[in-house]
N, C-alpha and C positions, 0 to 999 in steps of 0.2 A: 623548314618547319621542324619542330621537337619534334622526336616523336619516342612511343614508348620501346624502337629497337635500339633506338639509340641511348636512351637511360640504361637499358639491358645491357649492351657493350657497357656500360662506362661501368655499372658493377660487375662485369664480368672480368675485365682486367684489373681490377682493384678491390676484388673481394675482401682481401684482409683489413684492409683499411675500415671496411663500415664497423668494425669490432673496435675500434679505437676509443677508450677512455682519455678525457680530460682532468686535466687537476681541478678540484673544488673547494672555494675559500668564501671565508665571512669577508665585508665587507662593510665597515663603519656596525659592526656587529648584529648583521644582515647575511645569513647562509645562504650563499647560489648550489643550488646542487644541478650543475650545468648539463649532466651528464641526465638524469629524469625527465628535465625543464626549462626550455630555452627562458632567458628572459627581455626585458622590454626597456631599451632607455631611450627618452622622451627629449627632443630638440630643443635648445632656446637658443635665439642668434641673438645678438647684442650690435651685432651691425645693422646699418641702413644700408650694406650692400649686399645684403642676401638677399636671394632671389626669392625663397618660399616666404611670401609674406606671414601666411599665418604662421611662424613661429618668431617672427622676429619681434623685439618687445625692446622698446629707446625710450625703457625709463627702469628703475629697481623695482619700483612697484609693479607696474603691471610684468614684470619676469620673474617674481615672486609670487604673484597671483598667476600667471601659466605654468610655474613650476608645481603649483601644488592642484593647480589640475587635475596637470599632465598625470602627476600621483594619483590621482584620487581612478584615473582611467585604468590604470595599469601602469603604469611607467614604474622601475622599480630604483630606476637613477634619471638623475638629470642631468643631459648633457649641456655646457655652457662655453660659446664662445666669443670673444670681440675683435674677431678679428674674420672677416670673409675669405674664405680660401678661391673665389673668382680671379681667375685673369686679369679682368680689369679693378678688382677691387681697389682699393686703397689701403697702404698699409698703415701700420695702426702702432704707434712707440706703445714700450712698454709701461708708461706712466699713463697714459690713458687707457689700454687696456685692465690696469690694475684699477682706475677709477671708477672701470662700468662690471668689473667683475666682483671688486669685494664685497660690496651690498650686498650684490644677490647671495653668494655663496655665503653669507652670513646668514639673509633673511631666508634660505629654503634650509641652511641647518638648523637654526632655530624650530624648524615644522617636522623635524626628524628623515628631511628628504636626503637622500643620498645624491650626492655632487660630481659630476666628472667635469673638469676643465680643459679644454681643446687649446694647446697653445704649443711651440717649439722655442720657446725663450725661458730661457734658466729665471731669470726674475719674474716675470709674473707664473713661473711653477711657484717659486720660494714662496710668493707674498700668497697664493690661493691653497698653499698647504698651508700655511699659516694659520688662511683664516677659517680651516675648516673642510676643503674639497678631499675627498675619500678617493678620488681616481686622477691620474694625469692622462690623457688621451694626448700621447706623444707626436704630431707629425712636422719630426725633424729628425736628423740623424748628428746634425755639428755637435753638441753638447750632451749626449746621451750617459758619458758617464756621470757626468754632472748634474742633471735631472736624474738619475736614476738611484745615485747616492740624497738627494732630498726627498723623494718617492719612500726610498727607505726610513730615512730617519722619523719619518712623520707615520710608517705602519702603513702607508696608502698603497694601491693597486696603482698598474700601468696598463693601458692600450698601448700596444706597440703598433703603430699605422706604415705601411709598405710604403715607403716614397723612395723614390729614381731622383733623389740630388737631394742638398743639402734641408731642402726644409718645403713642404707645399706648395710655399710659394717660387719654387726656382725648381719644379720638375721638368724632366727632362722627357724624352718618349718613353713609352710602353716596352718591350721588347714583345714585338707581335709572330714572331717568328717558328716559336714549337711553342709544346705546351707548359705553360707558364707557371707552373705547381713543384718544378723542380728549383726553378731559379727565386719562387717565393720562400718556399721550404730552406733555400741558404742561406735568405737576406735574414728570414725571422731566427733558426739556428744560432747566426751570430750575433744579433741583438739580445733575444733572450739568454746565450753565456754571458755577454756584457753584462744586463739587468741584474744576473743571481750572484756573479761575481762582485757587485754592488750594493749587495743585500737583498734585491727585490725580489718577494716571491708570492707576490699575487701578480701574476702574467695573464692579458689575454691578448690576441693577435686582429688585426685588421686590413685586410690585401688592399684597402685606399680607393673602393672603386667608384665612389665619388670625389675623386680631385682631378682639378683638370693636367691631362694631356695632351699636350699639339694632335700628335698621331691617331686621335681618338675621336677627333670633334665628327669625321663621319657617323650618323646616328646607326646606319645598321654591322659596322664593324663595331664601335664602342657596347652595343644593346649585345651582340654576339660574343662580346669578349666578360663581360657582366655577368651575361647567363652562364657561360664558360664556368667563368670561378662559383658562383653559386652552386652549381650539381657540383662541383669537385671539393666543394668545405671540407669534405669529409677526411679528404687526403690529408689537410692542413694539420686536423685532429690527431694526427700521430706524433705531430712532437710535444702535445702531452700536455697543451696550454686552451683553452675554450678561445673560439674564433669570433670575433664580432663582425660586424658588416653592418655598414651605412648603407641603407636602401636608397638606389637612387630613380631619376623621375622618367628619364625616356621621353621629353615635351617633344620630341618630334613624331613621335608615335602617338600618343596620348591626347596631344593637344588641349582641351577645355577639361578634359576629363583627366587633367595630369593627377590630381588628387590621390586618382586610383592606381596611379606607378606604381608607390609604393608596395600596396597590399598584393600587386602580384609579383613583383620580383618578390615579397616576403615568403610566397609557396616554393620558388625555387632554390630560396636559401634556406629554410624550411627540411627539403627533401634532401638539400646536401648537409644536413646538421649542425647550421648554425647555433651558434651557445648564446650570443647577444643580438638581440634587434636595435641597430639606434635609424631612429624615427622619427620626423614628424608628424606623424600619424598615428598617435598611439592608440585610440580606440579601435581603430580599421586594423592595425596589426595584432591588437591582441583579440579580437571576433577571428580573425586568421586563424591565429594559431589555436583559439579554442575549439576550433571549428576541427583543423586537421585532428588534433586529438581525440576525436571523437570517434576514428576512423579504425 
């Protein structure tokens, strides 16, 4: 069970860290001031193998009409991807993923929504900077310098996402064995020198903790290792980049009421100072977070 002596230890050995500033940048000419104001980006799956139905949309128009929703709720970006990061999913070439992405990322910049593209392949980065995405939401590591010099050249931001092997889809286990904030803090160190040595320097970071891991499918070790990095954001916060984090569901906990995952792992990323919410849920995350501010 959490409890409040144990939040107490976790700032008492890391005091210095809750003092940690982030860097804060415009974005498609959109200021995040991260460090005041978390903010809020809004899901759209493009596959038929995502699991959260409601954010999945298999057609442009209706992910065009949830993109500007999702906007109208809070959402301050829209995340977009075609390609499901499931185990069993199905993978997805690059020429049809650019088929079911460039609509939409055309039709939500048309509406002045801001875009992040969830992909690890150099070509559909190229062709969704092309047509307009403002973020790359990276989870691959093979071709980093290479996405990260078109990241550049187009002025866009990066999500840097934690993966254990070549790309989401081929992770490997967790390493569950001490605590995980030192071996995160190395993987993101040398990505983020890669990215600036590339030009990039709208950075923010993501510890991945919605992709699947073998070692993790236990629900109360994966829910413990979640909440883990949650309270510990804060530590991440010192190499000086805003932290994002994909809220995830806990359906073996939650069950019918999985809905409500998200809004409470949102209080414990929340308390560990998260910079970015991305969400399916964005009214329920942003009631959240207006809520805790009131405090």
């Amino acid at each position: 069970m959490l409890s409040l002596e144990q939040l107490a230890g976790l700032l008492g050995q890391n005091h210095t860290a809750t003092t940690a500033c982030v860097k804060e940048f415009s974005i498609g000419g959109k200021k995040f001031p991260f460090n005041s104001q978390p903010a809020v980006m809004g899901v759209i799956n493009l596959s038929a193998d995502s699991w959260y139905r409601e954010s999945v949309c298999l057609s442009a128009e209706s992910a065009i009409q949830r993109g500007i929703t999702l906007a109208s709720q809070g959402a301050a970006i829209i995340d977009v991807g075609a390609e499901s990061t499931l185990a069993h999913a199905a993978r997805v070439a690059g020429a049809a993923q650019k088929s079911k992405l460039l609509p939409v990322i055309k039709g939500l910049r048309e509406k002045k929504i801001l875009v992040s593209v969830e992909t690890y392949s150099p070509s559909v980065t190229r062709a969704s900077l092309a047509a307009g995405a403002n973020i790359l939401n990276l989870t691959g590591t093979t071709a980093s310098k290479e996405i990260f010099r078109l990241v550049a050249a187009h002025d866009a931001a990066v999500i840097i996402c934690y993966v254990a092997g070549k790309n989401v889809r081929t992770v490997g286990d967790f390493d569950l064995r001490a605590d995980p904030i030192p071996m995160l803090h190395e993987f993101f160190s040398r990505q983020i020198e890669l990215a600036q040595k590339n030009g990039v320097e709208k950075i923010s970071i993501d510890p991945g903790l919605g992709f699947y891991y073998r070692n993790l499918q236990d629900s109360a070790v994966r829910v413990r290792h979640q909440m883990s990095i949650f309270l510990n954001t804060f530590r991440l916060r010192k190499l000086g980049f805003p932290v994002c984090h994909a809220l995830p569901h806990a359906f073996e906990f939650f069950g019918d009421e999985v809905r409500c995952a998200e809004p409470f792992f949102a209080v414990l990323a929340a308390l560990g100072k998260t910079d970015l919410f991305r969400t399916h849920e964005v009214p329920r995350i942003k009631a959240v977070l207006d809520t805790m501010r009131v405090f």
